[in-house]
C-alpha positions in Angstrom: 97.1 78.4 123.1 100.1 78.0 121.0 102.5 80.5 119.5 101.8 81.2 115.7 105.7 79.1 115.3 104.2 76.2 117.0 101.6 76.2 114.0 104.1 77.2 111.2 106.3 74.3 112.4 103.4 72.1 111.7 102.2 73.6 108.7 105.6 73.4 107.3 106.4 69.8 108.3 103.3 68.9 106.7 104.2 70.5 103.3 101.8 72.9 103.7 103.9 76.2 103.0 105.2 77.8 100.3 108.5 79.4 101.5 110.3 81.9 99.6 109.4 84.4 97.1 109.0 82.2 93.9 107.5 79.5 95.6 104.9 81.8 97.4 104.3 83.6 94.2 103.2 80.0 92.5 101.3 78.7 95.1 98.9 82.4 94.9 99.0 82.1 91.5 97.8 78.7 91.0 95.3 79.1 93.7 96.3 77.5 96.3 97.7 80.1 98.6 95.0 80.4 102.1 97.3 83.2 103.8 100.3 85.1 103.6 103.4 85.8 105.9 105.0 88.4 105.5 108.2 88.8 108.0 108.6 92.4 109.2 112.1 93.1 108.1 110.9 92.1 104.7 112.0 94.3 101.9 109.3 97.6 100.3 109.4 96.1 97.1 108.5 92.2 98.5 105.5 93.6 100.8 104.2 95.8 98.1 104.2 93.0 95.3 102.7 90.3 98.0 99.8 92.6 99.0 99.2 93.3 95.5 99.2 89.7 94.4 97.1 88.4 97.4 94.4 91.0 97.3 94.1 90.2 93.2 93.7 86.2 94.9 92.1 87.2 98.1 93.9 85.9 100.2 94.9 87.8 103.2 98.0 89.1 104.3 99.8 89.7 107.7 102.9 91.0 108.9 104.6 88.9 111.6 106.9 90.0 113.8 109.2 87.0 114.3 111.7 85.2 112.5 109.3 83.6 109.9 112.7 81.6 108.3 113.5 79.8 111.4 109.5 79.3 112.2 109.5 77.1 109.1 112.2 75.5 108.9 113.7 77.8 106.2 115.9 80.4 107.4 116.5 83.5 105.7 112.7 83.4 104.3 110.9 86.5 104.4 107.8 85.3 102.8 105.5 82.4 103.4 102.3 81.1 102.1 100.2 78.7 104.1 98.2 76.5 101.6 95.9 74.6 103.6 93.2 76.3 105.3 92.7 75.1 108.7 96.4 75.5 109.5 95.8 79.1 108.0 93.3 79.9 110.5 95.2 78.4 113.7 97.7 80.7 112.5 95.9 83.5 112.0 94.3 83.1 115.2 97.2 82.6 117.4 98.9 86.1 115.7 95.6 87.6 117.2 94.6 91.3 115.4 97.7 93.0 117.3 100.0 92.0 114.3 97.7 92.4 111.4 98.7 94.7 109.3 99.5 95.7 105.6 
């Protein structure tokens, strides 16, 4: 099994992820968001305003304890959405429910 940065390498490369917190923000809004990364170090106010915004969505959200930037390509990003589904599966399934959290 891969590592959950294998598949965010390939989600990214593929355009699949919304990086950052405007970009994330858009891609929930218009409906297109499948799951949310959050990175652990991220800010109160950034988890409490993603949760928020991807239980109005649906969408769920998990807390990832790696560097979620460099995983995507994007360093410095705290927040990521995955947009297409069957990448956000392979990456929910490689976390596993030990990292799950809100």
């Amino acid at each position: 099994m891969r590592r959950p940065e294998d598949y965010l390498g390939i989600a990214a490369r593929a355009g699949k992820v919304a990086a950052g917190r405007t970009a994330a923000e858009m891609a929930l809004r218009k409906g297109r968001g499948r799951l949310v990364l959050l990175a652990k170090e991220c800010g109160k106010d950034v988890r409490k305003r993603f949760v928020k915004l991807a239980e109005t969505f649906g969408v769920p959200v998990v807390v990832v304890d790696l560097d979620l930037g460099r995983a995507i390509g994007r360093p410095g990003k705290v927040v990521a959405v995955v947009t297409d589904t069957g990448l956000a599966g392979q990456v929910l399934s490689s976390i596993g429910e030990k990292e799950v959290e809100v």
